[in-house]
N, C-alpha and C positions, 0 to 999 in steps of 0.2 A: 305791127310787131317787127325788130329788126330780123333779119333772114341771121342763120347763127351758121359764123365763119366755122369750114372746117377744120382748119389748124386753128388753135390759141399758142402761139412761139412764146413761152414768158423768158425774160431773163432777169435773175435775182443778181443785185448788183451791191458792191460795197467800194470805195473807195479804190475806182477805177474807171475814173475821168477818163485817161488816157486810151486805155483800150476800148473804153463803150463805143466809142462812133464807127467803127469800124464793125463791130459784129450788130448794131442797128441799120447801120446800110446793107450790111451782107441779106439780113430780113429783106427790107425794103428792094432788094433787086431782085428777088425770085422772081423765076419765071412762071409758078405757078402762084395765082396773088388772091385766093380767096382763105385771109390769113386775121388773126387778128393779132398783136403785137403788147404784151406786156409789159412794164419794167419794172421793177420794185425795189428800190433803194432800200439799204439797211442801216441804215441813221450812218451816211460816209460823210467825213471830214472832207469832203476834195470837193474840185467843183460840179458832181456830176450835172445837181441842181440847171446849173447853164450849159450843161453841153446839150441835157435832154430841150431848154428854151429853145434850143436854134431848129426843132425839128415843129413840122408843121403838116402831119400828116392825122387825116382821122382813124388812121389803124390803128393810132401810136395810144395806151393807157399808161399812166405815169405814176403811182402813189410811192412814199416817201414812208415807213415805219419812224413810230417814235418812241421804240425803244430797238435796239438792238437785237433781233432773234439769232442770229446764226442763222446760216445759210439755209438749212433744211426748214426752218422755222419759217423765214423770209418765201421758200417754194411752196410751202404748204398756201402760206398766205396768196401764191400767186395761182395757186392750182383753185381755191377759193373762188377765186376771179375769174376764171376762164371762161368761154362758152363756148367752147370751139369742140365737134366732135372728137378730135384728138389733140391732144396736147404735146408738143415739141419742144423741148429742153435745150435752149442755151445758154450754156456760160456766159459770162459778159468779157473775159478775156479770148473768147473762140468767135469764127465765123462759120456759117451757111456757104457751102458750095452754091451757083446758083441756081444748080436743077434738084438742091436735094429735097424740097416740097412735092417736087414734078416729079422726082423718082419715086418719093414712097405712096403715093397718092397711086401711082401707074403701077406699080406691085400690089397695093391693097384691090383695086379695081381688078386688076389681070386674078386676084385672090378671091375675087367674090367679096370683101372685107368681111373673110373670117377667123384674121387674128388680132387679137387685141391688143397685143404690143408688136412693135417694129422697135429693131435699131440698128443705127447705120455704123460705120467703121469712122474712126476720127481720123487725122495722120499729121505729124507735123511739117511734111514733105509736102509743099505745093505743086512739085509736081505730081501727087498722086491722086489727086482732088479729081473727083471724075465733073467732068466740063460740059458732058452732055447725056441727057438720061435714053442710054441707048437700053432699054427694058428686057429684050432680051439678052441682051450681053451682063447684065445684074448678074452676079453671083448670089444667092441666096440660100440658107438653109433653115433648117427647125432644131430649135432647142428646147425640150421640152424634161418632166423627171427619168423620162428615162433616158434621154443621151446628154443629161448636163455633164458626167463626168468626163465623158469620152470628149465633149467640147473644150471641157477645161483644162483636159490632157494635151492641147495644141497651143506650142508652146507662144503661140502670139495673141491668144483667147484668153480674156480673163474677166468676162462677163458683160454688162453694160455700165458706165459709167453716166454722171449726167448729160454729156454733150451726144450722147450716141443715143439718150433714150426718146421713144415718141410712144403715147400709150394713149389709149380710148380712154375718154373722162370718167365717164360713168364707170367702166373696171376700177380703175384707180382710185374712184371716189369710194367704192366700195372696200377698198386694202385702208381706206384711211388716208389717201396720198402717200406722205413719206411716215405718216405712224406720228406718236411721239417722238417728239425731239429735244433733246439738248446740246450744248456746245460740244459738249466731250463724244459725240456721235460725229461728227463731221465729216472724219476721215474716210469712212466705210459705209456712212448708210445709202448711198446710193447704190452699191453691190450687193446689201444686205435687202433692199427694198426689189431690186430686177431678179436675185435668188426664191423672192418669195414668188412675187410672178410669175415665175418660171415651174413653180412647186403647182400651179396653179393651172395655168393655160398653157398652150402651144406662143412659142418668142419664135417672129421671124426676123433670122439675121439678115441682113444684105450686108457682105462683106465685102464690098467697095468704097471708098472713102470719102463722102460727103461732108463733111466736116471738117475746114482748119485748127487743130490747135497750135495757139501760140505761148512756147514754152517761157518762162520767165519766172525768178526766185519765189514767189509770191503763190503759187500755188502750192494747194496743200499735198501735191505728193511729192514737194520738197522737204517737206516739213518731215524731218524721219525721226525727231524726238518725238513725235509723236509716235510710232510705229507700236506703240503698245497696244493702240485700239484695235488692230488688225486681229487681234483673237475672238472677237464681235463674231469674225467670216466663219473661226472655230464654234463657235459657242451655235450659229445658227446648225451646222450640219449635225452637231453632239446630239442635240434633240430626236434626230432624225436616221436612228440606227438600221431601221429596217428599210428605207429607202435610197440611203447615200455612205452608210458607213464603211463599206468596202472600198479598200482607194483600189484602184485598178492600175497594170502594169506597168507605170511609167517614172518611176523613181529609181528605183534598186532592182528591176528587172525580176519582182518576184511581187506577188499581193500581201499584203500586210494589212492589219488594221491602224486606224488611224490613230496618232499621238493628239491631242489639242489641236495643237499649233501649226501642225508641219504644213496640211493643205494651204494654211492661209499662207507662210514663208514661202513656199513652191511658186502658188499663183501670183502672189505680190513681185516676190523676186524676180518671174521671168517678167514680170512689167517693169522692174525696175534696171535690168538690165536691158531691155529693149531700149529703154531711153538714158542709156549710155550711164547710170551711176548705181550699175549692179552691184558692185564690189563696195562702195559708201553703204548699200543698203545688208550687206551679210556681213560687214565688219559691226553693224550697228546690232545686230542678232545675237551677234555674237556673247557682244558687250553684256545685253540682257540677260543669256544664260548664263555670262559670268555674275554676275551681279548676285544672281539666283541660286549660286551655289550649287548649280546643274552639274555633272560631271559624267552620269550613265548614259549605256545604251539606251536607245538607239540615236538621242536629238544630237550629239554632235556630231556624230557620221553621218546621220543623214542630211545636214544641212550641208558638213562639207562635200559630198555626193551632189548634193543639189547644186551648190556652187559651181563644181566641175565640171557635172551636165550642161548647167546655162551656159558659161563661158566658152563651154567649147563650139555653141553655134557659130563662135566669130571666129 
């Protein structure tokens, strides 16, 4: 019987020849190599087909969908596949630092492995890529229901996204993986799926940055006609009155109860300001609550409040 890798790395890929080989060799250089390496095409027009021919390694699994799922659909199918005690999320436009197997493995062990998810910090700054898994020098914390909000109150925290997540199979199998899915889910359910997690087990952060992203039009949090889905992140806490509905003091310097929308605007916004096109993404807010014939207290003060708080980090 084959010995079952501890990592399963999958990466769900669509019509991104260009960027694959680069985040499959990022895999293939870990220094930590007891891995097994997914990839699962989502019916791409491009030539992935041949970039994956040129590799020749037996870590490497290749299947090819023959309809189109959407992203979420495409990971479920590769979560499916796995058999690795934890499974590691890469994008197929992002890289692996090369110690980030070595670092979470050395935190899980230095942890006893008693959390069931990990995740690491992404950065688009190669210089900030940590280059050697110095374990004590990790910064690491816990997030769990009772300090998600105080986490999500810093303004560079906005949950885990799929390059940052790594989560024990069998949990995960158990949540469903990513749940049902459709296309019109895309934009959000990977924060909607690490919130429920979270609602569930202890998330250990390591806030160092093991993960390259590389930025480019073609990512969906370019995509800001989309920005409708974003009340998904409303809709999961609405449910959830006696556990998260109090937003806590970091808006208007006073507690309030929560609007729909505003938490997901806050948390979105400070991400989209971090990566330089804040002001594209509240002029696009805006538009909506014109659209919407919105014109009362409290959503347009407080979006313009929000505005003014983020901008003013710079």
């Amino acid at each position: 019987m084959p010995k079952q890798p501890f990592f399963s790395v999958i990466i769900p890929t669509y019509n991104y020849a260009s960027l694959l080989p680069s985040a499959i060799e990022s895999v293939l250089a870990q220094s930590f190599n007891d891995f097994e390496l997914l990839i699962q095409d989502d019916m791409s027009t491009d030539d992935t087909d041949a970039v994956i021919g040129h590799y020749d390694d037996p870590r490497i699994s290749y299947c090819k969908n023959t309809s189109n799922l959407g992203i979420f659909g495409n990971l479920n199918q590769l979560c499916a596949r796995s058999k690795g005690r934890y499974i590691k999320v890469l994008c197929a436009d992002d890289m692996l630092s090369e110690w980030c197997l070595e670092s979470i493995i050395g935190i899980l062990r230095k942890e006893n492995f008693q959390y069931k998810v990990v995740s690491v910090k992404e950065s688009p700054d190669p210089m900030q890529i940590v280059h050697k898994p110095l374990l004590d020098l990790l910064k690491t914390h816990i997030v769990n229901r009772n300090t998600l909000f105080s986490y999500l109150a810093e303004p560079d925290n906005w949950g885990a996204g799929l390059a940052e997540l790594c989560v024990e199979r069998d949990f995960f199998e158990s949540l469903g993986f990513f749940g049902e899915t459709d296309k019109s889910s895309d934009f959000s359910k990977d924060i909607l799926t690490w919130l429920e997690m979270v609602l569930k087990t202890d998330a250990l952060m390591i806030a160092d940055s093991l993960v390259f992203q590389r930025s480019h039009p073609n990512q969906a949090r370019y995509k800001l006609a989309r920005i409708t889905q974003l009340r998904e992140m409303l809709d999961f806490f609405y449910g959830r009155e006696s556990d998260l509905y109090l937003c806590p003091d970091f808006i208007m310097g006073r507690q309030f109860y929560l609007d729909r929308y505003v938490l997901s605007h806050y948390v979105y916004g400070v991400k989209a300001t971090f990566q330089g096109h804040g002001a594209a993404y509240f002029r696009e807010v805006r538009n909506l609550l014109e659209q919407a014939g919105y014109r009362g207290f409290p959503w347009y003060l407080l979006i313009s409040k929000m505005q003014q708080r983020l901008l003013s980090h710079f």
